[in-house]
N, C-alpha and C positions, 0 to 999 in steps of 0.2 A: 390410511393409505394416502400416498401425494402421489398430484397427476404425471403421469409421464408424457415430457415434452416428445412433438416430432420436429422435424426440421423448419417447418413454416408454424408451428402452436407457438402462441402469444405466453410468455409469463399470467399466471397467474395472479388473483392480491398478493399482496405481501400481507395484511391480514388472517389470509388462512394457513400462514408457517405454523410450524407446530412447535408447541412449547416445548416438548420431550423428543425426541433432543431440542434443544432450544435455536430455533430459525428455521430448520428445512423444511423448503419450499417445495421443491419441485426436483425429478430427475431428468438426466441425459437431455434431447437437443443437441445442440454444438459449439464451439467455442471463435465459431465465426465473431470476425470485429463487429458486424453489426450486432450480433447477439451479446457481445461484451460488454459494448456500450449502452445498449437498451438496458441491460441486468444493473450497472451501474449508476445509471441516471433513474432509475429507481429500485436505487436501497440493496441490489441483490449480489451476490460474488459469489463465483461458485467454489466449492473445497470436496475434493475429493482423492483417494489413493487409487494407484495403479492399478488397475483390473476391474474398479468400480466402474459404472455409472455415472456419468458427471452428476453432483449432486450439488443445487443454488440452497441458498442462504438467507434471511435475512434478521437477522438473532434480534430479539426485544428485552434486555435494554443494548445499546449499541454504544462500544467505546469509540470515543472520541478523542483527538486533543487540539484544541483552542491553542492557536498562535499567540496567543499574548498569555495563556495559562504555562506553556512551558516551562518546565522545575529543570533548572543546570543545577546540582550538587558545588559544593566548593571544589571537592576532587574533579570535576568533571570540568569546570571551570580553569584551574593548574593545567590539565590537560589542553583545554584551548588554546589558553596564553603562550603556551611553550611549541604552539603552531610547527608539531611534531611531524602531522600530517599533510600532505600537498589533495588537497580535493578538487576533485575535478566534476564533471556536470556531463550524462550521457556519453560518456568515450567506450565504455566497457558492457553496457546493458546487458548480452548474454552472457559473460563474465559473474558481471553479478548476480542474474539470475542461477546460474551453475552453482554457483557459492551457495548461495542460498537454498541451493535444494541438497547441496551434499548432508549426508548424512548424520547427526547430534548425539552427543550422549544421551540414552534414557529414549531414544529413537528408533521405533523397527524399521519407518519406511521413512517416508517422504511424500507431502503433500502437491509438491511441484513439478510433474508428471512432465515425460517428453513431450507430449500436446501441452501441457499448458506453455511451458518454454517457447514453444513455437508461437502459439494465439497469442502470448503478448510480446516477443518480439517482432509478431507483425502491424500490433498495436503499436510498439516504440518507434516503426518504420513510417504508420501515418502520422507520428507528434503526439500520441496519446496516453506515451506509457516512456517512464524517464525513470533515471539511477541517479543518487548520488554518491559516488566513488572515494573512500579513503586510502591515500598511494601513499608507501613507504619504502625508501630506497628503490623506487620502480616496480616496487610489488604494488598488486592489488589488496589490500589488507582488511578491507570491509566496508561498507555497503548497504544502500536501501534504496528498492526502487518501490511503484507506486503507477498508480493511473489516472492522469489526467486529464476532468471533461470543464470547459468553463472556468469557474476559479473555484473548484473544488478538488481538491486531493483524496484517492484513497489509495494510504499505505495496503503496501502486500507485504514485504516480507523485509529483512534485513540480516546481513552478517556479520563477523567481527574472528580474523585471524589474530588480532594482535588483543589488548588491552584496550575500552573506549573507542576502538575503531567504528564501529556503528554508530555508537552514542555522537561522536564528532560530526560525524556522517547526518545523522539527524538533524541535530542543531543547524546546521550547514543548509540543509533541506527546509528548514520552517523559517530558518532567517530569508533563504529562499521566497518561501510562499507568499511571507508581507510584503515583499516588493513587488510579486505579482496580485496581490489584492486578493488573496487568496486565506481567509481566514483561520481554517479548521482543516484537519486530516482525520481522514477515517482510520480507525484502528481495530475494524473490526469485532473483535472479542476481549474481552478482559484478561491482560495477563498483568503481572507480578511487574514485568519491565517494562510495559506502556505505564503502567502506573504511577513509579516511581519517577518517569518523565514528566507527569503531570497528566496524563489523562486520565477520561474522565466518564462513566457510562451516563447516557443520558436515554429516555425514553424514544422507541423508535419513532412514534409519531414525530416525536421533536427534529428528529436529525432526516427525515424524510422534508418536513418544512426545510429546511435549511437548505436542500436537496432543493429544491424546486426555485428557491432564491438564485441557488450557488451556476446550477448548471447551466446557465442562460448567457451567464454575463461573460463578456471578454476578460481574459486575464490584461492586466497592467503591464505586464514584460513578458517576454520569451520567456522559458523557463532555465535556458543554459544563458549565465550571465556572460557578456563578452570579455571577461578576464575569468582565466583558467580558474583563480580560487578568490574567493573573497569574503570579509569578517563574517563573521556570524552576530 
């Protein structure tokens, strides 16, 4: 059994997640900023589908990826160069969250729930929750936003209408992060395409210390640089 949160119950360790499934913590509570930010500055993010129970997280081992680990492909790099894409920084955040939650092949539902869309664009509304935008002839074409506490990033989710649109998007976001002093982005879970980016699971203990470094410190820059697009 995991405890069920009420509206004022404290998170739990993050120690007592359970293996099987691998991280759940704890149910339901609420998706108040402050409960957002608490769950995030240690280690926790909720994931759950419509008609659940909000259900927190915090999976051991925990993908990561290192700003200077970053893997660009050579195709992925052509892509850069030929600066296809016009990126922009927070113009579109429920845009891209919409995107983001429409629906995937090999997909029944969707984990991006009309409450979460809400709780974090009213996260994005106090500075704490940012997109990076890929625009192609004035289209939105894909996308990745994330939540920002100190000089830590954690990735949520990202899109791609077009070919590389994310992937651009990405890069664009971690070139981002080292000018705000901002080392590592959380990625959550292990998949196939954080990986191929170069990230990296690491033991939760580890990435909770880095937590306790990261969320403290001021970031080095705004997160939206003052020109609309810039190298990666």
């Amino acid at each position: 059994m995991i405890p069920w949160l009420r509206k004022d119950t404290p998170f739990p360790p993050i120690a007592r997640a359970l293996r099987r499934p691998n991280g759940l913590l704890c149910a339901s509570g609420d998706l108040s900023p402050q409960r957002l930010l608490d769950a995030y500055r240690r280690g926790i993010f909720p994931w759950y589908s419509e008609g659940e129970p909000i259900l927190w997280w915090s999976p051991d081992p925990r993908q990561v990826l290192f700003a200077a680990e970053l893997h660009i492909s050579r195709s992925l790099r052509r892509r850069l160069s030929s600066r296809r894409f016009e990126i922009r920084y927070d113009t579109a955040f429920r845009d891209v969250m919409l995107n983001c939650a429409a629906p995937r092949p090999k997909q029944a539902g969707t984990w991006i729930t009309s409450e979460m869309i809400e709780a974090y664009c009213a996260l994005h509304t106090m500075g704490h929750a940012h997109c990076v935008e890929a625009w192609l002839d004035g289209e939105l074409v894909g996308g990745i936003y994330g939540v920002q506490i100190g000089r830590m990033f954690f990735g949520e989710s990202m899109f791609s209408c077009v070919t590389d649109a994310s992937k651009v998007a990405l890069v664009h976001l971690i070139a981002r992060l080292r000018c705000m002093g901002v080392p590592m982005m959380d990625c959550q879970q292990e998949t196939p395409h954080t990986t191929s980016l170069g990230a990296r699971a690491i033991p939760r203990t580890e990435f909770v210390a880095w937590l306790r470094r990261l969320v403290d410190l001021p970031p080095l820059a705004p997160f939206a640089p003052a020109l609309v697009s810039e190298s990666p």
